[in-house]
N, C-alpha and C positions, 0 to 999 in steps of 0.2 A: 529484566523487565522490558517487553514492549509495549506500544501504541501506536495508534494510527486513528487519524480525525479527517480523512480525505474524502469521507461520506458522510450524512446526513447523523453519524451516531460519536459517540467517544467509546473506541475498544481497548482493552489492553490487557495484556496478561502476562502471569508472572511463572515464570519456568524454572523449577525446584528440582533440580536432577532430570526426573525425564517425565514429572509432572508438570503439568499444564495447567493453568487454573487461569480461565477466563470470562474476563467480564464486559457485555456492550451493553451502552444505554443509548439509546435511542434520542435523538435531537436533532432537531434542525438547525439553531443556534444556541450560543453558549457556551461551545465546546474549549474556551480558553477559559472562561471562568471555573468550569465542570473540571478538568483534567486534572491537574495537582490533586486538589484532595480525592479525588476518585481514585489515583493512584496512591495514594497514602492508605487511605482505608483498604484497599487489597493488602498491600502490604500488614497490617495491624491486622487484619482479620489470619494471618497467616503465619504473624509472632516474627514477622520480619522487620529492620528497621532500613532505611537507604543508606547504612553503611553495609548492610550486608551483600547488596549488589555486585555483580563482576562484570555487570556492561548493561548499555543500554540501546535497544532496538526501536526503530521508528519507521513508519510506513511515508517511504518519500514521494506516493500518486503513483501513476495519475491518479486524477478526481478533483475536488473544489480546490481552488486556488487557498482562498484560507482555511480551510482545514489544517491544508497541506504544512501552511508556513505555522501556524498554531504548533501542530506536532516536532516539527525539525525545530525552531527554533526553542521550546521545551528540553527534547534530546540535546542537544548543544549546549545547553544552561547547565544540566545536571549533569551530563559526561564532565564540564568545567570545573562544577562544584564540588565532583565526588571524586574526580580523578579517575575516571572511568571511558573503557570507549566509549562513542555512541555509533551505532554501525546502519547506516539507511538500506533499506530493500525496499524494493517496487514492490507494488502491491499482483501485479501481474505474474512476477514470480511465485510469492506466497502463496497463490489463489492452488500454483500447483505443487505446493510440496506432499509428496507423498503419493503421488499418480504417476503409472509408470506406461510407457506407449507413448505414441503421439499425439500428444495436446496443443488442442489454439486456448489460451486463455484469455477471458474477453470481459470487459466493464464497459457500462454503459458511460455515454457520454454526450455531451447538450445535443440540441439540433437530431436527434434521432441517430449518430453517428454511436462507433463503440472503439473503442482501444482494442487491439487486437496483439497478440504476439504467441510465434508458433514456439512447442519445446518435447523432447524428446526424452524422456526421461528424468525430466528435470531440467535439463538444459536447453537455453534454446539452443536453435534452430533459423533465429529469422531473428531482425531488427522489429521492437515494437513498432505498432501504428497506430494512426487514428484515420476513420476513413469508415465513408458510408457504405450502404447496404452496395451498389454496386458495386465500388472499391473492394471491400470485401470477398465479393464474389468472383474475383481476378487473383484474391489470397488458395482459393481451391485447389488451382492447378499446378500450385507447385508442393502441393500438401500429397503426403500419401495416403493411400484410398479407406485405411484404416484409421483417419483422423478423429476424437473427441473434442470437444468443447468444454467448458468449464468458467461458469462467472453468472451472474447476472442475466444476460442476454443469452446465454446458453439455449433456451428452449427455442426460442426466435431463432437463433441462426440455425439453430440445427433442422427448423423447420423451412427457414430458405435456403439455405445454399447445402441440408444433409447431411449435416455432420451431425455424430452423436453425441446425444449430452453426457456427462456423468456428473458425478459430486463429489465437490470438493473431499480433502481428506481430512482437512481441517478447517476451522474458521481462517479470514486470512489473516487476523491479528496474532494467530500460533504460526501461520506460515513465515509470518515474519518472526516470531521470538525463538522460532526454531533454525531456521536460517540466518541470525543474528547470531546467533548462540555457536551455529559451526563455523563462524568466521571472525569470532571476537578475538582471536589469539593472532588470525593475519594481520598485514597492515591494513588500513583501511583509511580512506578519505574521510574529510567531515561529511556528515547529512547534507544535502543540498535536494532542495526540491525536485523534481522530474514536471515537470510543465512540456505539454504535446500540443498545444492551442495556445492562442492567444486570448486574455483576459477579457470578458464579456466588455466591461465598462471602455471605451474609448478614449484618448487620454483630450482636454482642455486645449481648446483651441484660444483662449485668452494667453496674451504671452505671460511668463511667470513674474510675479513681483520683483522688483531690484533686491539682492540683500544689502544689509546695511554693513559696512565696514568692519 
């Protein structure tokens, strides 16, 4: 089973041999109250129980800072509870699983700004980014002439800086529960966020209370 809450909805989907069965609802907020039983009810609707599980996949951003922490810190609970991996993937990767050629895959991001990162078959190619539309447009020239896009922002960049758009081959919640799924047998680190900016709110400028002893 995967998920990912790093946008505006709660995705997740549950991978049964080499079926896929997935679910997004769309939210702005919520998504930690929404998650659990939304994953329980896939599972019931599919005669599954969360013992049946052999790992669990989580979308670690970018995108909203809590989404982000919502979904990882979930993944971690239940990897804990069931004895199971939990195995994080970026959503940047996901976006391309299953597209083969040169792709920049790209999510939008506050400020008019978008995450970018190049991959070649799957692999990248190039360290993610974040970085505006001129930034961007300095990503072109080290990219080959046959480059795609893919994300969100796809039709926009492809319409500034030329690159061609295509579509995705999956949603990204399967790009992750598929790319989870071929790596749940390596080792693997706990889930830990992917944070590319710094958090909107600025942190108090009062100094902090004493604790008490």
């Amino acid at each position: 089973m995967a998920f990912d809450t790093s946008a505006a909805q709660c995705a997740a989907a549950v991978l049964i041999g080499d079926r896929c069965v997935v679910r997004i609802d769309t939210m702005a907020k919520g998504q930690a109250e929404h998650l659990m039983p939304m994953l329980g009810e896939m599972l019931q609707a599919e005669g599954l129980d969360w013992s049946d599980l052999d790992a669990i996949g989580v979308g670690i951003g970018p995108g909203n800072f809590t989404g982000i922490r919502i979904s990882v810190s979930a993944a971690r609970g239940l990897a804990l509870g069931l004895g199971i991996p939990a195995i994080g993937v970026d959503g940047l990767s996901a976006q391309v699983f299953g597209i083969s050629g040169n792709v920049v895959s790209a999510r939008s991001a506050p400020r008019d700004r978008v995450y970018l990162q190049s991959f070649s078959n799957g692999a990248p190619t190039g360290a993610a980014r974040l970085c505006d539309l001129t930034e961007a447009a300095t990503v072109t020239e080290t990219l080959p002439a046959d480059v795609q896009v893919v994300g969100s922002p796809a039709e926009m960049l492809g319409e500034k800086l030329g690159w061609a758009p295509c579509p995705a081959q999956v949603t990204l919640v399967e790009g992750v529960a598929r790319i989870a799924s071929a790596r749940r047998l390596l080792p693997n680190d706990r889930p830990a966020p992917l944070y590319m900016r710094n958090a909107d709110a600025a942190p108090s400028k009062d100094p902090a209370p004493a604790l008490l002893p």
